[in-house]
C-alpha positions in Angstrom: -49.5 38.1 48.3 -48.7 38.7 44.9 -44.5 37.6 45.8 -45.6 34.3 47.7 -47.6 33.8 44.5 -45.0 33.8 42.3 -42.6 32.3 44.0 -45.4 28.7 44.5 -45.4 29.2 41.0 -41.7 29.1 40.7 -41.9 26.1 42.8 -44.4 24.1 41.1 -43.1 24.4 37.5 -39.9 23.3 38.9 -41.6 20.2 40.5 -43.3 19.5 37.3 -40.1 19.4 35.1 -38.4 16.3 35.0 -35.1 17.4 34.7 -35.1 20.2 37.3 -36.7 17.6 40.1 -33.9 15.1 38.7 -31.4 17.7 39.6 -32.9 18.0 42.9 -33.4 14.4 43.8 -29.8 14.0 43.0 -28.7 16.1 46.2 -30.6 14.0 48.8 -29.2 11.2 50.7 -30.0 7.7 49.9 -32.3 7.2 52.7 -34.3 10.2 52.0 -34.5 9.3 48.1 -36.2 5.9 48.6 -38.8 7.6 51.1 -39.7 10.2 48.2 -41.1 7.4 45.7 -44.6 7.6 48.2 -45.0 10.9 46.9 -46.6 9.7 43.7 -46.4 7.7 40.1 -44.2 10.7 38.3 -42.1 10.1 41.2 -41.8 6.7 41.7 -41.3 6.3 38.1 -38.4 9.0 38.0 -36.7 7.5 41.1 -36.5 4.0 39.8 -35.9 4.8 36.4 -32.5 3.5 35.5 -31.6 6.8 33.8 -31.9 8.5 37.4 -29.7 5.4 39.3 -27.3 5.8 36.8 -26.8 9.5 37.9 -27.6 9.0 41.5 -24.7 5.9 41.3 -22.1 8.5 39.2 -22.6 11.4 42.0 -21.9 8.9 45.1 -20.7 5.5 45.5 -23.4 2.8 45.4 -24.8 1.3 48.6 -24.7 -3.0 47.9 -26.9 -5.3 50.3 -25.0 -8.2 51.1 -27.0 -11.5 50.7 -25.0 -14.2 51.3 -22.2 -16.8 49.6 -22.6 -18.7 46.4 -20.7 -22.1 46.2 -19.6 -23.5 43.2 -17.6 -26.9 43.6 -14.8 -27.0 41.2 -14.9 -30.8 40.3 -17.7 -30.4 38.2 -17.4 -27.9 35.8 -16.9 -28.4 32.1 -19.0 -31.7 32.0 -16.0 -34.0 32.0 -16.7 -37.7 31.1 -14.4 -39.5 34.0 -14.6 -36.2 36.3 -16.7 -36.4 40.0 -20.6 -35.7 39.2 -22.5 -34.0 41.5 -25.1 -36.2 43.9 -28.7 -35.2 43.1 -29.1 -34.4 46.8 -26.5 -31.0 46.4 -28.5 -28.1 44.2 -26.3 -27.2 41.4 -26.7 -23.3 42.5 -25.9 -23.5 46.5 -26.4 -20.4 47.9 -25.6 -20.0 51.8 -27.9 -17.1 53.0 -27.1 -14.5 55.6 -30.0 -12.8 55.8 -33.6 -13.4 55.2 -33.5 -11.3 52.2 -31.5 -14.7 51.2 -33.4 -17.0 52.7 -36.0 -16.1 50.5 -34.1 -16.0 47.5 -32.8 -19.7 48.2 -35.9 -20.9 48.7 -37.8 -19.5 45.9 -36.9 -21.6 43.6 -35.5 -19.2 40.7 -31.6 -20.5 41.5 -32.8 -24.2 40.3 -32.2 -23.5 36.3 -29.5 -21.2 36.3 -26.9 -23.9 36.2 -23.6 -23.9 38.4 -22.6 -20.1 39.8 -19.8 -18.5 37.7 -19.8 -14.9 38.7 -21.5 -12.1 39.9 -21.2 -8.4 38.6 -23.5 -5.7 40.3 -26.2 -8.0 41.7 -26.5 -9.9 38.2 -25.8 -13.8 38.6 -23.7 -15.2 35.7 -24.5 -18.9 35.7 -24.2 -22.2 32.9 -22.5 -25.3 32.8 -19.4 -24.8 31.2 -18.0 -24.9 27.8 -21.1 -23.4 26.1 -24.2 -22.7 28.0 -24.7 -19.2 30.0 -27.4 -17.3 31.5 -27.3 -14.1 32.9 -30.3 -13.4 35.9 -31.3 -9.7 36.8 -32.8 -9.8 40.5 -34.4 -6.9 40.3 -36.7 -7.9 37.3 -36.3 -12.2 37.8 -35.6 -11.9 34.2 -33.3 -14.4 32.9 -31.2 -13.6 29.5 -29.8 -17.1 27.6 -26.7 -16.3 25.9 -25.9 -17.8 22.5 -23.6 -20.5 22.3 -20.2 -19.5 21.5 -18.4 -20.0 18.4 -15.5 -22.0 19.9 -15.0 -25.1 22.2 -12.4 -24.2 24.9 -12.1 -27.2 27.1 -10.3 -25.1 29.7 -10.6 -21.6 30.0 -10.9 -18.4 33.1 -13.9 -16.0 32.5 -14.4 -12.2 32.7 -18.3 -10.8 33.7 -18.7 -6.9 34.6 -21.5 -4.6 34.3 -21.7 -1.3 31.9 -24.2 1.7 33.0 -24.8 3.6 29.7 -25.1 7.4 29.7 -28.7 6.0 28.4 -29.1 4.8 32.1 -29.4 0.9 30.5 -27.8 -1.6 32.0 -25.6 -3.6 30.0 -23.2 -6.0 30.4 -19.8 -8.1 29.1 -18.9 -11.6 28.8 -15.6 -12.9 28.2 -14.1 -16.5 28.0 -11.0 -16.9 27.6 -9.4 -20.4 26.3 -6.1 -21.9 28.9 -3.4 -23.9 27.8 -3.0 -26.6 30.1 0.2 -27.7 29.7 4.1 -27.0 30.6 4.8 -25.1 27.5 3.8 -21.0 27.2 2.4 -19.1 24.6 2.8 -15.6 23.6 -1.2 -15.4 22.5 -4.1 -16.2 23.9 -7.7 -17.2 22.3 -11.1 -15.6 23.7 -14.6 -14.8 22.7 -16.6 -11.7 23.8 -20.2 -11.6 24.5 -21.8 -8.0 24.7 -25.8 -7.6 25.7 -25.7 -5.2 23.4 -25.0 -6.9 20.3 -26.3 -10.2 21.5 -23.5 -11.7 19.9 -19.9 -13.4 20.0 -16.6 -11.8 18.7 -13.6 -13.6 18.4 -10.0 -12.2 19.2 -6.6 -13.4 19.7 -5.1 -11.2 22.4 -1.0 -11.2 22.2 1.8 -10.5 25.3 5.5 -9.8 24.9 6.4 -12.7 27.0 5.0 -16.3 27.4 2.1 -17.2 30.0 -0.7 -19.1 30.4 -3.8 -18.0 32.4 -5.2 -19.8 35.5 -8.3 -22.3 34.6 -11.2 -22.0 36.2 -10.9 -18.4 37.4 -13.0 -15.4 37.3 -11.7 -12.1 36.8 -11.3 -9.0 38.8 -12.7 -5.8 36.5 -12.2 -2.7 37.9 -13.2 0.2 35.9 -13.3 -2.2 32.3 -9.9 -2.9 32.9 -9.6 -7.1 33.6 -7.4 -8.9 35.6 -6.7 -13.1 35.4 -4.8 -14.9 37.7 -1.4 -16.3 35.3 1.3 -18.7 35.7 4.7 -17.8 37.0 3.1 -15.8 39.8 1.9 -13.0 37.6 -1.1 -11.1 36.9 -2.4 -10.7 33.3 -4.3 -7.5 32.2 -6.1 -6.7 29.4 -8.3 -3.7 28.4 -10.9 -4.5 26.1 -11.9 -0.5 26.0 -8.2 1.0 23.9 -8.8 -1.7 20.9 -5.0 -2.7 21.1 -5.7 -6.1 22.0 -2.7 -6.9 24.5 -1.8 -8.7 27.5 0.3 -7.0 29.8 2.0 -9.1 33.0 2.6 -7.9 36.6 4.4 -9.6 39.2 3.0 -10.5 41.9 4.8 -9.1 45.1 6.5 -11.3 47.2 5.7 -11.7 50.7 7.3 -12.4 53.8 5.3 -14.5 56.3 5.9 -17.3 54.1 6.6 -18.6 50.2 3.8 -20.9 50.1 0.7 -19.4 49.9 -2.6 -21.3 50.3 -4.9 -18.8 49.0 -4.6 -15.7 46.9 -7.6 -13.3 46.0 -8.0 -10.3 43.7 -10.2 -7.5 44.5 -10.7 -3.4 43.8 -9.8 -1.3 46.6 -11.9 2.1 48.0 -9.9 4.3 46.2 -10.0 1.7 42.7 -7.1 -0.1 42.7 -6.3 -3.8 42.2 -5.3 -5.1 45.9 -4.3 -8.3 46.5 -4.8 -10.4 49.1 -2.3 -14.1 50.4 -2.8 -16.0 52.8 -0.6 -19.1 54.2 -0.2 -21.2 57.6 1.2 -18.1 59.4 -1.3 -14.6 58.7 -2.3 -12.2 55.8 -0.6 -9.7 53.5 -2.7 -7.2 51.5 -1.2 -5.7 48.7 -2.5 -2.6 46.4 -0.7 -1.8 43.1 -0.1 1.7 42.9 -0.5 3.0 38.8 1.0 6.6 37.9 -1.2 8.6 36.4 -2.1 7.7 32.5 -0.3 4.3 32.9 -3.7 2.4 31.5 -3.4 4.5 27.7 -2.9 2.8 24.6 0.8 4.3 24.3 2.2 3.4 27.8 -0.3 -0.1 28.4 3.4 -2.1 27.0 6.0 -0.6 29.8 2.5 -1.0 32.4 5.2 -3.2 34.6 7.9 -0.1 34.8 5.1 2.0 36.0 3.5 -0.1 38.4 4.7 -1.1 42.2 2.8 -3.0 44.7 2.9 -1.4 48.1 1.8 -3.5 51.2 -1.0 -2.0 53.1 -1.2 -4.7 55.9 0.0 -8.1 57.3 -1.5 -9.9 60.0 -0.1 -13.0 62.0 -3.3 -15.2 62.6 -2.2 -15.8 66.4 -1.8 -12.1 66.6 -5.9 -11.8 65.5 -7.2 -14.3 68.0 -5.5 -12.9 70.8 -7.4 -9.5 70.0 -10.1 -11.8 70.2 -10.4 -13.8 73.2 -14.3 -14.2 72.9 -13.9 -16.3 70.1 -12.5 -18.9 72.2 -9.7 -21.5 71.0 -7.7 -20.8 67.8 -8.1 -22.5 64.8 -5.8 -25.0 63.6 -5.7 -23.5 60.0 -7.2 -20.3 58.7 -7.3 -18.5 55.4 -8.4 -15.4 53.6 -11.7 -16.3 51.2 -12.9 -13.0 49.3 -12.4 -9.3 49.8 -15.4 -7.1 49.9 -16.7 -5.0 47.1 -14.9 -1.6 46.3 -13.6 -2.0 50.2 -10.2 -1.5 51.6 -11.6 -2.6 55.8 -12.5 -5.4 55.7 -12.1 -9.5 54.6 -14.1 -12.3 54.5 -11.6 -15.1 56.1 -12.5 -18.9 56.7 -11.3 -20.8 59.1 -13.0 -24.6 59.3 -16.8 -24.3 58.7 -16.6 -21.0 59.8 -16.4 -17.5 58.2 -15.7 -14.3 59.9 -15.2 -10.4 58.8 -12.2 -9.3 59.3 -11.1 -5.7 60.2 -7.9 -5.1 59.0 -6.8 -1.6 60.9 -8.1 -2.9 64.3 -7.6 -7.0 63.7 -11.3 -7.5 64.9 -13.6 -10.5 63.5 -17.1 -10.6 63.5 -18.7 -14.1 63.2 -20.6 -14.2 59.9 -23.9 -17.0 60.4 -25.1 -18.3 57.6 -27.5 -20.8 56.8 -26.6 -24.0 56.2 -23.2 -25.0 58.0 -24.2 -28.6 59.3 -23.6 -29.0 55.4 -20.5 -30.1 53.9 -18.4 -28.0 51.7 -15.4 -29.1 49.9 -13.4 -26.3 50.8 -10.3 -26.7 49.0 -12.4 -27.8 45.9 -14.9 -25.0 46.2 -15.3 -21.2 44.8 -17.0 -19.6 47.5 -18.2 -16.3 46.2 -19.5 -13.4 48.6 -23.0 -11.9 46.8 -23.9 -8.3 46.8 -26.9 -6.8 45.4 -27.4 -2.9 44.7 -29.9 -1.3 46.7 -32.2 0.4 44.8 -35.9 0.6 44.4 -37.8 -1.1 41.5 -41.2 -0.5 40.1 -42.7 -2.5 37.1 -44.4 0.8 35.9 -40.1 1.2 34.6 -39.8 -1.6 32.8 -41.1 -0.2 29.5 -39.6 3.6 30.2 
């Protein structure tokens, strides 16, 4: 009696530390995590804690709820005078829902002052009317953060928006604008402006490259692990990383593919294993692309030779006719398809469009699953429009946090 006495008491002091049932908590699958918050306050206060989801997140990969597409028509950004304005009758913020988790979120009403979509980094919504408003939206809390203005006017420019989690477990993120020269002639330097939540303020840099470019206006950036990658001219990639100080642009080549040498769309995304993959699409099928790094190719002392050290390696092309005929149920063939978006941190699957339609795309087996979403008898400028896929983390949240 006295044994089983000591060893509840073992048990309960454990259960009463923080850091031991942390420890604990950390081991159990998602599913089983998220039940545990009925246990009581402590532990529905420890769970959704953002100290504890930034541990949970940094043992395994983090589970994202997909919610549905954001549009963004290209036409009207950066406010210009003789440009097309957007009718009264299309919301600014046009969200097309594919679940009812959406559904609500569309019609609640908390999309209407954000502004026009921009970009999305770990469920937050980065939204403004271009050159100089920006607001930030957390989901979780509905709280909505209005940047400063920046410092400088670009008329044109291609952004950068990623998240931070902070050994503190805060969640804090970046903001990067980054000013395009429209115009035949390159440049060797680039101007851009750096928001940081943490500061709640701008810094200015001039960011150089050993050879001319000129970034892609209008673009967002794919950042994977801090590291930023812009669409640039002369089929190139530009990367920068804002985390080694050394303020340079480096340039990859894009591969070149065989189905064809006109390419209707190209996407950027990060692949399972966290490398840049990128995706073309023209008339014909789909190539998908990963650049392989050697190890330590990302330091401040190799980051200048980063295009001897890099090689893209082709992971998969598929004809289009090839895909429908693995999918007879889908009925006629398209006259035109195209690749849209990849998929968050996901090497599987694409989202591709083809008409009003969008469909997930299985890359190993060349499946497609239909993806409905709510409002298709709308019209969308397709070849105008930034249709963005939208992910939100799954985590629980209690207000009890917010002041932890």
């Amino acid at each position: 009696m006295e044994s089983k006495r000591m060893k509840e008491d073992i048990v309960h002091a454990a259960l009463t530390c923080d850091d031991i049932l942390q420890e604990i908590l950390l081991r159990l699958p998602e599913k089983s995590v998220f039940q545990l918050i009925l246990v009581s306050k402590r532990w529905l206060r420890l769970i959704c804690s953002s100290s504890f989801q930034y541990g949970y997140h940094t043992r395994w990969k983090s589970n994202l709820h997909f919610v549905g597409f954001f549009v963004c028509n290209l036409l009207y950004l950066g406010r210009r005078k003789n440009g097309i304005h957007r009718p009264r009758s299309e919301p600014a913020l046009r969200l097309l829902p594919t679940c009812g988790e959406g559904d609500d979120l569309k019609f609640s009403g908390a999309l209407k002052q954000l502004g026009y979509f921009i970009d999305s980094s770990n469920g937050l919504l980065l939204c403004g009317y271009h050159p100089m408003i920006y607001r930030v939206w957390n989901p979780l809390t509905k709280q909505t953060d209005q940047l400063p203005q920046p410092q400088r006017y670009y008329k044109n420019l291609c952004v950068a928006f990623f998240t931070e989690n902070c050994s503190d477990g805060a969640l804090h993120y970046k903001f990067i604008r980054a000013r395009c020269e429209c115009r035949i002639v390159e440049v060797k330097t680039v101007s851009i402006e750096m928001y940081s939540s943490v500061t709640g303020t701008w810094k200015h840099f001039t960011l150089t490259c050993s050879s001319p470019f000129g970034l892609s206006p209008w673009t967002a950036a794919t950042v994977i692990n801090g590291v930023i990658h812009w669409f640039a001219t002369q089929g190139n990639i530009a990367i920068y990383d804002p985390r080694f100080g050394d303020r340079r642009i480096v340039l990859v080549k894009l591969p070149t593919g065989k189905l064809s040498y006109d390419y209707d769309e190209t996407v950027l995304g990060e692949s399972s294993d966290g490398l840049l993959q990128y995706g073309q699409s023209s008339n014909l099928g789909i190539e998908i692309w990963v650049l392989e790094k050697e190890e330590g190719c990302f330091s401040s002392n190799n980051i200048s030779n980063m295009e001897l050290k890099n090689r893209w390696n082709l992971r998969y092309r598929l004809h289009f006719k090839t895909m429908w005929k693995h999918n007879p149920n889908l009925g006629k063939p398209p006259k035109e398809s195209q690749i849209l978006s990849f998929l968050p941190r996901n090497s599987e699957f694409v989202f591709i469009r083809s008409g009003s339609n969008i469909f997930l795309c299985h890359l190993k087996n060349k499946s497609l699953e239909a993806v409905h979403y709510t409002g298709r008898g709308n019209t969308i400028m397709w070849d105008f429009s930034k249709v963005a896929p939208y992910f939100k983390p799954v985590w629980p949240h209690s207000s009890i946090c917010d002041n932890v």
